[in-house]
C-alpha positions in Angstrom: -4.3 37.1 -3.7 -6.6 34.8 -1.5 -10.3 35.8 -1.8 -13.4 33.8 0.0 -16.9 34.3 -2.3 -19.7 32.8 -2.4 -20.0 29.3 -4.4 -22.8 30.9 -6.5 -19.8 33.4 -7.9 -17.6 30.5 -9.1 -16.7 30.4 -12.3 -14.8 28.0 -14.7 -11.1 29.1 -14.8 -10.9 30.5 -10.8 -8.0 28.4 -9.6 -10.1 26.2 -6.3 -7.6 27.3 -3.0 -9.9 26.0 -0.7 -13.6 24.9 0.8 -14.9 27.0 3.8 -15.6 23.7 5.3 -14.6 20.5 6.4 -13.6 17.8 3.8 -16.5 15.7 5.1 -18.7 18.1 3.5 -17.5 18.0 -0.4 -16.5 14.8 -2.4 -13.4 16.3 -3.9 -10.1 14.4 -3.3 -8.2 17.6 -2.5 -8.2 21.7 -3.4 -5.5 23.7 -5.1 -6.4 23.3 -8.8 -7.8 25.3 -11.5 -11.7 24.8 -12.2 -12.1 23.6 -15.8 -14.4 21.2 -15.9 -18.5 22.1 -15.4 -19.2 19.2 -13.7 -16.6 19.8 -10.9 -19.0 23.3 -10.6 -21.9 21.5 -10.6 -21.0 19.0 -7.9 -19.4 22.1 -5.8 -22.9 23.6 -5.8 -25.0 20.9 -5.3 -22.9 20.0 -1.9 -23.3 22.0 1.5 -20.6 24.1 1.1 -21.7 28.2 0.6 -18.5 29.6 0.3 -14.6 29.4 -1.6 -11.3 30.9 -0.9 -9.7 31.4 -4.6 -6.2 32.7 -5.5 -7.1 35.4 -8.3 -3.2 34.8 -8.4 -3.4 31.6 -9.8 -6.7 31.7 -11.8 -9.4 33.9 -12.6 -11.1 36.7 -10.7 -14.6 37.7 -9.5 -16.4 39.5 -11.9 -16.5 43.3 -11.9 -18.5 44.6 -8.8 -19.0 40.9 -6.8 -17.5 41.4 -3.3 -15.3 39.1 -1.3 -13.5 39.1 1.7 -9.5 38.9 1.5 -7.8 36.7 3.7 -6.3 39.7 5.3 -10.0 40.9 6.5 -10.8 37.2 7.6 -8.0 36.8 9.7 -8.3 40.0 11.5 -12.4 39.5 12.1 -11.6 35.9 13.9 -8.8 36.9 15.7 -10.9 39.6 16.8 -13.4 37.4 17.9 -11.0 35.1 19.7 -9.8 38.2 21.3 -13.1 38.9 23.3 -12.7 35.3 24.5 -11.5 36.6 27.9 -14.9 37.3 29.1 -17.1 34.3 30.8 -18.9 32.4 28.4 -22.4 31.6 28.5 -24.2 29.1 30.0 -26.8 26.4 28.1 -29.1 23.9 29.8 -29.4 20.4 28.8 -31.4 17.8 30.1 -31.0 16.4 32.9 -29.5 12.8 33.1 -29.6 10.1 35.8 -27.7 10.7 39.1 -23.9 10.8 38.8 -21.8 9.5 40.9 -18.9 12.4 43.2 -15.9 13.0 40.3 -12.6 13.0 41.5 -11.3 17.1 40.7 -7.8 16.8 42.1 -5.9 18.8 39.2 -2.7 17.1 38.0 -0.1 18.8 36.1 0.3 17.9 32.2 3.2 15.6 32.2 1.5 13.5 35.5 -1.9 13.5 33.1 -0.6 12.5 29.8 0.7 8.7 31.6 -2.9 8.9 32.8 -4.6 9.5 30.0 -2.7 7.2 27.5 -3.7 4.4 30.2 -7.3 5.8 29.7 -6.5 5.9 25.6 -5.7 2.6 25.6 -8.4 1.0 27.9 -10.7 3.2 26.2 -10.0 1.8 22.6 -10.4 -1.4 23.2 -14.0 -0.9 24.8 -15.4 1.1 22.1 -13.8 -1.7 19.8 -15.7 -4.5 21.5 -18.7 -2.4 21.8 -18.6 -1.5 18.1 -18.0 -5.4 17.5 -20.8 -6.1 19.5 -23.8 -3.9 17.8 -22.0 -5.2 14.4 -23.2 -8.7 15.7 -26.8 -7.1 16.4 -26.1 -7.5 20.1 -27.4 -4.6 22.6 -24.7 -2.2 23.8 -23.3 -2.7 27.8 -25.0 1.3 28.7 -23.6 0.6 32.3 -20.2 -0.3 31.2 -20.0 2.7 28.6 -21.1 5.3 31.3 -18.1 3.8 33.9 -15.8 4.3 30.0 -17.7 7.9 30.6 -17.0 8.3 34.3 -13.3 7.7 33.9 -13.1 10.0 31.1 -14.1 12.5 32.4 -12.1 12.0 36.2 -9.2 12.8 33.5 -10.6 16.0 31.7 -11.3 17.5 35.4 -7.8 17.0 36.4 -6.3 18.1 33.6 -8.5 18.8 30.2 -5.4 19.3 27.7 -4.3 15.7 28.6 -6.3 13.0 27.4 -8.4 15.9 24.6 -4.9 16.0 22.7 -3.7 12.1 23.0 -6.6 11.2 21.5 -6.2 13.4 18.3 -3.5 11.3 17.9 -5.3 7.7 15.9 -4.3 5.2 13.1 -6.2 4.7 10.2 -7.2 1.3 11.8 -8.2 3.0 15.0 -9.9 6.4 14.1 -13.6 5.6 14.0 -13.2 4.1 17.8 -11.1 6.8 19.5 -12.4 9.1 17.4 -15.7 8.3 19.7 -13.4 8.7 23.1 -11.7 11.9 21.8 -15.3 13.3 21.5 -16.6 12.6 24.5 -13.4 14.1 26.5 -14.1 17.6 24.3 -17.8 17.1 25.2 -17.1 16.9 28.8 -14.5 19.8 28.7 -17.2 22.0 26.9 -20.0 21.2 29.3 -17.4 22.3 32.1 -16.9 25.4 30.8 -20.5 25.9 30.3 -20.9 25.1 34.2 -23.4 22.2 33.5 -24.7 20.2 36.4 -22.9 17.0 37.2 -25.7 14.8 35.5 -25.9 17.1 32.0 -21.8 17.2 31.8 -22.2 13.1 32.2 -24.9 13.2 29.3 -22.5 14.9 27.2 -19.8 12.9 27.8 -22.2 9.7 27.4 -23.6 11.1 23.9 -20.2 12.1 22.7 -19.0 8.5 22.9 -22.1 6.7 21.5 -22.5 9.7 19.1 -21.2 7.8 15.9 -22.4 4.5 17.2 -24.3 3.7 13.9 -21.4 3.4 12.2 -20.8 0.1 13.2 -24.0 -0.7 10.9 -22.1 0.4 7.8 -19.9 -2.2 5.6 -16.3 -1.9 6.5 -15.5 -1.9 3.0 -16.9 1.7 3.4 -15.9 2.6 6.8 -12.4 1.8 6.0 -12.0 2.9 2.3 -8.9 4.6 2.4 -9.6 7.5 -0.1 -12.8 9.9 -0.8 -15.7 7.6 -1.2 -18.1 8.0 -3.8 -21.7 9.4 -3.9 -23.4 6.1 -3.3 -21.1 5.3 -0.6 -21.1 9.2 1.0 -25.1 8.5 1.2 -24.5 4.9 2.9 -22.3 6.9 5.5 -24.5 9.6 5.9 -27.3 7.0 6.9 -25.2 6.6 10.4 -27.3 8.8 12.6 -30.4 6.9 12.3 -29.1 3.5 12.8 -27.0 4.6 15.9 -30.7 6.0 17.3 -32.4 3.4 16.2 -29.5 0.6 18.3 -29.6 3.2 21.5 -33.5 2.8 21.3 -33.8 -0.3 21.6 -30.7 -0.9 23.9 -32.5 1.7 26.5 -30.5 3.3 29.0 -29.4 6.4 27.6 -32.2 9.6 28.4 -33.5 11.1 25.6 -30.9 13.9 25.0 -28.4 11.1 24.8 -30.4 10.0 21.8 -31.3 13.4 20.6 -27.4 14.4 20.1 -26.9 10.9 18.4 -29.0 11.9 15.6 -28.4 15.0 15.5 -24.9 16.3 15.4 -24.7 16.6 12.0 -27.3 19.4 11.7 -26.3 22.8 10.9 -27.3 25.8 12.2 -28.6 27.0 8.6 -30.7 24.0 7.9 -28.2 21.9 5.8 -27.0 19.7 7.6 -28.7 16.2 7.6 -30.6 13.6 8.3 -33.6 16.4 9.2 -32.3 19.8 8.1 -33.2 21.1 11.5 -32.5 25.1 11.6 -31.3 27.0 14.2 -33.3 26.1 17.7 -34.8 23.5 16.2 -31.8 21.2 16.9 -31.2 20.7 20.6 -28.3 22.5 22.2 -26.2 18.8 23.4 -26.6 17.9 19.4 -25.1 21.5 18.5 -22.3 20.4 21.5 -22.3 17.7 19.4 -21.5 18.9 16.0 -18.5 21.5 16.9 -16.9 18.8 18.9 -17.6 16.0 16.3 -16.1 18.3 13.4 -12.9 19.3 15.9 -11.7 16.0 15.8 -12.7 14.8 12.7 -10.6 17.9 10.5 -7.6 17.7 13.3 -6.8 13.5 12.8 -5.0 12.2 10.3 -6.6 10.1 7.5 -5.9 7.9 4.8 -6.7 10.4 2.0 -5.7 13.6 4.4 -3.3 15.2 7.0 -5.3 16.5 9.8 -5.0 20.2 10.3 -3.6 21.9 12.8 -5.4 22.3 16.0 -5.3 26.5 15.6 -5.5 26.7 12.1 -8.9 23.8 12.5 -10.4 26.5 15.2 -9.7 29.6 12.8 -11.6 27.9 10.0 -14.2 26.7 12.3 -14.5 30.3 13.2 -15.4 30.8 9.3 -17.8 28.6 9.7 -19.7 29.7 13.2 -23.4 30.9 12.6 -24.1 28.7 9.6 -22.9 25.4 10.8 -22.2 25.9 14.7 -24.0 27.8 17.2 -21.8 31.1 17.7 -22.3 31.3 21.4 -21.5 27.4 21.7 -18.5 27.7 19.5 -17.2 30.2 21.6 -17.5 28.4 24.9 -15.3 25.6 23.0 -12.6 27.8 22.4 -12.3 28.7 25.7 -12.3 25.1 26.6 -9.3 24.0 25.0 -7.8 27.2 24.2 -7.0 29.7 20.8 -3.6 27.7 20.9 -4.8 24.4 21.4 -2.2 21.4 22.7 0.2 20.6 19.3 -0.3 23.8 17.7 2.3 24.8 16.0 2.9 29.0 16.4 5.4 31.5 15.2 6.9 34.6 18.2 7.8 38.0 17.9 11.2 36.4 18.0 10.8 34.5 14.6 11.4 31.2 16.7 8.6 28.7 15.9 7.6 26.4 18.9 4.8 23.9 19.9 2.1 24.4 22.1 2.9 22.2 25.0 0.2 23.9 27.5 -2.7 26.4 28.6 -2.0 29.2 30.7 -4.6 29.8 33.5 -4.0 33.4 32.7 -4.9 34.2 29.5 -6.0 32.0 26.4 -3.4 34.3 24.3 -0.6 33.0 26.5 0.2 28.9 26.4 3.0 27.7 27.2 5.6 27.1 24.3 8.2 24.9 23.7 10.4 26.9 21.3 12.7 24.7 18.5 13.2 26.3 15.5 14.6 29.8 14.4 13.2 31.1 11.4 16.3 34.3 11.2 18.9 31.0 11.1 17.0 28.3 9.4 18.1 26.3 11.8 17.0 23.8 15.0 17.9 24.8 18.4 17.7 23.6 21.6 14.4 23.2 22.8 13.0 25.3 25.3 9.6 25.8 27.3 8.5 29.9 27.3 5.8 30.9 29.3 4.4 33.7 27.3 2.1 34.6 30.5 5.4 35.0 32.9 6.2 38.4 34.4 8.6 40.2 31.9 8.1 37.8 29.1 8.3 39.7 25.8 7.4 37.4 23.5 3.6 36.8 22.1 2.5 34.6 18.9 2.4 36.6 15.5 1.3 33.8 13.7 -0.2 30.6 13.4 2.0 28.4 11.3 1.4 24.9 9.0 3.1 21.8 10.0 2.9 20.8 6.4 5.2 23.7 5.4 7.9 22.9 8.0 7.5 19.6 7.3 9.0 18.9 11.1 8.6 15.1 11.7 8.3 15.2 15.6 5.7 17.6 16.6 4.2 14.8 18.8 6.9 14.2 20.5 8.0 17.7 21.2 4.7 18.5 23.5 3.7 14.8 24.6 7.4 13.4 25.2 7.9 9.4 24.9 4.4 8.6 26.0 4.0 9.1 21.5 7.4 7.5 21.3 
């Protein structure tokens, strides 16, 4: 039986299902393993992480009389909080940027998009490479030609947000730190949409979610690149990004104040343990806690060298674990509704028992995407794919289940919602 407790509740012989929280936040290699050493529970403690999931199956128990929270109960609290979703979310103000120059709105549909926005992938790579490259050399970054990199962005998100946002999920190991900077942005400007910011705080957003990570490119790449879980030293070297990344945007100039606010600040918690300030709670400006849910989206759904991203719905239900002591609830929720419960890629099971791929957003509902069906669980067998509206009139089926593309183990996923443009 799954259980999430409280770290302080861990005890040698528990068998270690999972961290409520993203990799980026422990220095273990992986989970699923039975605690017997005292260090491993002594480095579990000392990191950020407050709480466990455990399989008293597999290990140890909680002792007599400490509460936790089966997965069961978990599962049914988010979905219940995703199903009050339906209701307009909030709005938060952000300062105001520099002028903005008239967006072009005219919505697309998502196969017209995704040619657009792998043009925009590609052309969008390559800047953030050079621009990377050029603070590297100690040269000032080009703030004009990042906010056109912004501009065109964003033209993309307002025709058609599930476009470009899911491309760029999509990296190499050799690519992720630069379109890991572009997939943030789009998810910035699609949550400052659905807050209803003004044209000049949706392009600040944007703007901060591109340069966000910026002081990476002060870090060895011997570091940036290792391809497995780095060690303490190294995690602290990393961790040292958000100040030189303000520090370069200072002295470039150009970028307003919450620009450089959410650069060195979106990876504060809401709790007060995130770093490099511990701010808590409104201490930490509401385009850095944009910052931090979009930031963490991306980071836990790309692939890396040590890790499989997870899948987009799965990442938003353990995000949802998360909400209140490392996101701001009301933010968080906003996000959801800008990309969906189902996001693009997801991979879902239907009443039916056929298991299908989130190719698409219904303007209907956020429970209702569209599907493209390709598997039947009651034949254990493939079957011709095919796209299910699950908002069309007389449409019987709705998801039961989120499902694990590590399970299934089905090699095309990418190809089944984004066609040959992943080819």
């Amino acid at each position: 039986m799954l259980k999430r407790i409280s770290v302080q509740h861990l005890s040698l012989g528990m068998y270690l299902h999972q961290f409520c929280g993203s990799w980026m936040d422990h220095p273990f290699w992986r989970t699923g393993f039975v605690l017997t050493d005292p260090k491993d529970l002594a480095r579990i403690l000392e990191t950020d992480i407050r709480e466990v999931w455990i399989d008293t199956a597999r290990g140890a128990d909680v002792a007599q009389g400490v509460q936790g929270t089966s997965r069961a109960e978990a599962d049914a609290q988010i979905d219940t909080d995703f199903a009050g979703l339906e209701a307009p979310a909030p709005a938060a103000p952000v300062a105001a940027a520099a002028p903005a120059r008239p967006r072009r709105r005219e919505p697309t549909t998502m196969d017209g998009e995704l040619r657009a926005a792998a043009a925009i992938c590609t052309q969008s790579r390559e800047a953030v490479f050079s621009m990377f490259n050029e603070a590297r050399m100690g040269r000032a970054v080009d703030t004009i030609g990042v906010q056109n990199l912004v501009d065109e962005i964003s033209d993309s998100v307002n025709r058609h947000p599930s476009a470009l946002i899911s491309l760029a999920r999509l990296k190499t190991a050799d690519d992720y730190t630069y379109m890991h900077s572009v997939a943030v942005c789009a998810l910035m400007v699609a949550l400052a949409r659905q807050l209803e910011l003004d044209e000049a705080a949706t392009r600040d957003a944007g703007l901060a979610g591109l340069l966000h990570d910026l002081g990476k490119a002060g870090i060895p790449l011997a570091v940036l690149n290792k391809p497995g879980k780095l060690t303490d030293e190294e995690f602290t070297v990393v961790r040292g990004h958000p100040d030189k990344g303000h520090a370069m945007l200072r002295e470039a100039g150009g970028v307003s104040d919450a620009v450089l606010d959410a650069c060195l600040h979106h990876h504060e918690k809401m709790d007060g343990t995130g770093y490099p300030h511990r701010l808590h709670g409104e201490e930490i400006s509401v385009i850095a806690r944009m910052a931090a849910i979009c930031d963490v989206y991306d980071a836990i759904t790309s692939d890396r060298p040590y890790k499989r991203g997870w899948d987009p719905a799965e990442s938003l239900r353990r995000m949802a674990e998360w909400s209140g002591s490392h996101f701001d609830k009301r933010l968080f929720q906003a996000f959801v509704k800008s990309i969906g419960i189902y996001p693009v890629g997801s991979l879902v099971r239907l009443t039916s028992g056929r298991i299908g791929v989130v190719v698409e957003q219904s303007p209907q509902s956020l429970t209702t995407p569209i599907v493209k069906v390709f598997f039947s669980t009651r034949s254990d067998l493939r079957i011709p794919p095919e796209r299910v509206s699950l908002a069309a009139p007389g449409c019987t089926e709705k998801i039961v289940a989120r499902e694990d593309p590590a399970r299934w183990n089905f090699t095309d996923l990418n190809q089944l919602w984004a066609g040959s443009i992943v080819d």
